[in-house]
Every structure is written in structure tokens, then in C-alpha cells.
PyMOL CGO cylinders between C-alpha atoms (Angstrom):
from pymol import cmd
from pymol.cgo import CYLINDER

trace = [
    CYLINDER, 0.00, 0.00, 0.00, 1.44, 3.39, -0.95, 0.3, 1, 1, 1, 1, 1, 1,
    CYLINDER, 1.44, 3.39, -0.95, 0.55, 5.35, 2.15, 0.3, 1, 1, 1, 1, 1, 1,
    CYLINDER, 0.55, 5.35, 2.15, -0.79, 2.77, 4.99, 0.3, 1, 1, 1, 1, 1, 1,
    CYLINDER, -0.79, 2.77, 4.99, -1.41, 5.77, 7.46, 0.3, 1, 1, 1, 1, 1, 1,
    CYLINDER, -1.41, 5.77, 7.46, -4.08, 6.99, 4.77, 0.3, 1, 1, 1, 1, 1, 1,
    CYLINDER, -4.08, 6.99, 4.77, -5.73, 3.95, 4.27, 0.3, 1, 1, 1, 1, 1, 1,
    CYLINDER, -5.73, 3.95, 4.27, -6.36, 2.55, 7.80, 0.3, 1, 1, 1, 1, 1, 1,
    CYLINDER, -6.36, 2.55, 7.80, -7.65, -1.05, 8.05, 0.3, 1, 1, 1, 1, 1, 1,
    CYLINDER, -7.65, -1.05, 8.05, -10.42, -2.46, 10.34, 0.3, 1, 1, 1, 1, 1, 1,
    CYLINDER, -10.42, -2.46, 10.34, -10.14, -5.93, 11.06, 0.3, 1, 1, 1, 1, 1, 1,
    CYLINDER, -10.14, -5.93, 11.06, -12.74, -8.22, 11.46, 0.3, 1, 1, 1, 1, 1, 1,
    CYLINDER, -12.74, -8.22, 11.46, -15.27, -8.21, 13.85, 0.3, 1, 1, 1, 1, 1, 1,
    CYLINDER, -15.27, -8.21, 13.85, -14.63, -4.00, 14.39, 0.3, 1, 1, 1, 1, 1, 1,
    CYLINDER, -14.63, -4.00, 14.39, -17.91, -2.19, 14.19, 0.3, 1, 1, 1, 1, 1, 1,
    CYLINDER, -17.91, -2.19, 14.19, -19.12, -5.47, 13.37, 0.3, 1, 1, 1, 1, 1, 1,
    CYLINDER, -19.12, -5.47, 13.37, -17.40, -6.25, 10.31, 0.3, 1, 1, 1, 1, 1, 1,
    CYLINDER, -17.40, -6.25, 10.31, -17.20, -9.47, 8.63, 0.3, 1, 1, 1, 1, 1, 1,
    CYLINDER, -17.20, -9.47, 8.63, -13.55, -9.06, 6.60, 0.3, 1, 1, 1, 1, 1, 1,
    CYLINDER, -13.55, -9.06, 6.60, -10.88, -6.92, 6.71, 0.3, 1, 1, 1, 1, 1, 1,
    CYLINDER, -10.88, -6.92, 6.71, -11.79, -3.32, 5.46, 0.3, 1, 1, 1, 1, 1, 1,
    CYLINDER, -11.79, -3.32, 5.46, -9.60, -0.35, 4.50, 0.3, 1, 1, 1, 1, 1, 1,
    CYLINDER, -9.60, -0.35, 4.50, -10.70, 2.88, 5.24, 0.3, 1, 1, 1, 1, 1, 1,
    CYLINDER, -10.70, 2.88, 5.24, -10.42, 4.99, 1.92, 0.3, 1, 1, 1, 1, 1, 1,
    CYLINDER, -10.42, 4.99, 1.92, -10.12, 7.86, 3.62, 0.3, 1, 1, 1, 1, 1, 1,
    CYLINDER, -10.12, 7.86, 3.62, -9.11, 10.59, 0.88, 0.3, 1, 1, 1, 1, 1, 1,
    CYLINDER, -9.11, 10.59, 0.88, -12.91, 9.11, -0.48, 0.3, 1, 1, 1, 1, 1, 1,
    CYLINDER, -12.91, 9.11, -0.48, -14.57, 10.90, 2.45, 0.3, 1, 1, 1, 1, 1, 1,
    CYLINDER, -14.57, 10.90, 2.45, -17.41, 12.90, 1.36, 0.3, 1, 1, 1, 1, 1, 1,
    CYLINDER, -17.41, 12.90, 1.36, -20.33, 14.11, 2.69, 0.3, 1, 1, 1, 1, 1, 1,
    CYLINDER, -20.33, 14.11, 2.69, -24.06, 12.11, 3.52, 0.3, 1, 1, 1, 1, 1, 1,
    CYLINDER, -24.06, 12.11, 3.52, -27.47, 13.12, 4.01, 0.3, 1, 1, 1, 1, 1, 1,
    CYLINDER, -27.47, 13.12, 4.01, -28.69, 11.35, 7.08, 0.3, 1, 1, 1, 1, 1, 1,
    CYLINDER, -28.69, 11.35, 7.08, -31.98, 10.96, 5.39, 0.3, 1, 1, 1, 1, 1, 1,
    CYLINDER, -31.98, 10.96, 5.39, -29.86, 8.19, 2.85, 0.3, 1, 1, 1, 1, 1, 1,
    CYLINDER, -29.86, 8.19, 2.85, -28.86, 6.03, 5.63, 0.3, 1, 1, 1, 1, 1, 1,
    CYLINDER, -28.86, 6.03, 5.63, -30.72, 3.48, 4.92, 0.3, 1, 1, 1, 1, 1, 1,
    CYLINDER, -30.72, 3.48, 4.92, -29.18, 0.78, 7.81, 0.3, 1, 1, 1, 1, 1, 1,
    CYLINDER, -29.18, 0.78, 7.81, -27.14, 0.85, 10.85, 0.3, 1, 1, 1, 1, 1, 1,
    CYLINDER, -27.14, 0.85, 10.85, -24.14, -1.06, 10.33, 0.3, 1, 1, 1, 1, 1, 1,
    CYLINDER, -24.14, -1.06, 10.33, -22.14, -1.44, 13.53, 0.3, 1, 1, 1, 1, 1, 1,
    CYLINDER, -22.14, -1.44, 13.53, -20.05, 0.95, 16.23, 0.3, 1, 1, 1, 1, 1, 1,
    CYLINDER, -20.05, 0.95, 16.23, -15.93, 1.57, 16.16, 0.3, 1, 1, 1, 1, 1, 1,
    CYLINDER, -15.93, 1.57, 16.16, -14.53, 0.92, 19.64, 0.3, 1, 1, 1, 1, 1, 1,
    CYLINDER, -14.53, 0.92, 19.64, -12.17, 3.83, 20.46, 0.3, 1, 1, 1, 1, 1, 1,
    CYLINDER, -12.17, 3.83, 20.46, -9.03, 1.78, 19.69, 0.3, 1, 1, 1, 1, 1, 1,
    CYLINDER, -9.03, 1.78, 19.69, -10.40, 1.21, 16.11, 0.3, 1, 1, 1, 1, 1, 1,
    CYLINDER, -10.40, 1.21, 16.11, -11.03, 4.29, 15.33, 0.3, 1, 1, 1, 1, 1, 1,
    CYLINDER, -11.03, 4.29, 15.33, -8.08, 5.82, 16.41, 0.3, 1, 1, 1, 1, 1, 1,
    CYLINDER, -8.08, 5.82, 16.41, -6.06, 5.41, 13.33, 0.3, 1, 1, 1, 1, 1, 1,
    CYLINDER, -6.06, 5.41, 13.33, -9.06, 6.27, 11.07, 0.3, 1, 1, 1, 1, 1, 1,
    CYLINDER, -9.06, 6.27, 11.07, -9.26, 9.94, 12.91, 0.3, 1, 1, 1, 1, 1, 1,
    CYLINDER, -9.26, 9.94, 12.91, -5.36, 10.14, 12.73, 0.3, 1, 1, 1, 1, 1, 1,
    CYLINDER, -5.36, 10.14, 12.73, -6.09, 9.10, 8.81, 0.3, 1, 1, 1, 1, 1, 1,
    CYLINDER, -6.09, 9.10, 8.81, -8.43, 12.48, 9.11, 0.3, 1, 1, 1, 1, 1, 1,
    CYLINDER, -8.43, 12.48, 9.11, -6.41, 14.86, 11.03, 0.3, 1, 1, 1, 1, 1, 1,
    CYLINDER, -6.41, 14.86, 11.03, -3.63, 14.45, 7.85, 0.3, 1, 1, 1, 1, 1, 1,
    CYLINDER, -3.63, 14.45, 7.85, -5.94, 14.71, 5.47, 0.3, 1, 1, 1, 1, 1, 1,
    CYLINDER, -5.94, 14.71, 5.47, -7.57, 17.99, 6.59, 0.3, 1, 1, 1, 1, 1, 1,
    CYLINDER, -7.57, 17.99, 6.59, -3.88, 18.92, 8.34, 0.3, 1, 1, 1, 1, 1, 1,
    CYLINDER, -3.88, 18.92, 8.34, -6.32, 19.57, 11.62, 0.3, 1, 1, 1, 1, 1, 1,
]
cmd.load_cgo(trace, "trace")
């Protein structure tokens, strides 16, 4: 992978997950709530950690 801190992956069973995932992070984009059609599952702290790190260099917050 060209830049792993970009493209953090969620193992399985994170957030309820049932295979590996990578988090395509420079994909982020806005969603009306009113398209969510399903809840999907929760990230622990832990898990999300490197997707908000992921973030934070994206949008250099």
C-alpha cells in the first residue's frame, strides 16, 4: 500500500465487520442522514483511532 497511514484497516469483527476493510479515507465525502438506509455497527475507540489520525492528515487539523 502506498501510504498505509491513509488507508487505515479495520479488522474483522470492528464495528461489526465481517472481513478486513480499509478505510479509503481521501474518499470521504459528505451524507445526508436521510440516505442512511441501515445501521451497520459501532468503532470501539481503539479502532477508530487510526481512522481519525487518517483524518487529522488529510484535513492537516
Amino acid at each position: 500500500m502506498a501510504a498505509p497511514d491513509l488507508y487505515p484497516v479495520l479488522q474483522v469483527g470492528a464495528g461489526g465487520l465481517r472481513v478486513p476493510s480499509v478505510v479509503l479515507i481521501d474518499q470521504t465525502r459528505a451524507l445526508d442522514a436521510s440516505r442512511v438506509s441501515r445501521y451497520l455497527g459501532l468503532l470501539t475507540p481503539e479502532d477508530y483511532a487510526p481512522v481519525h489520525a487518517a483524518a487529522r492528515l488529510i484535513f492537516s487539523v
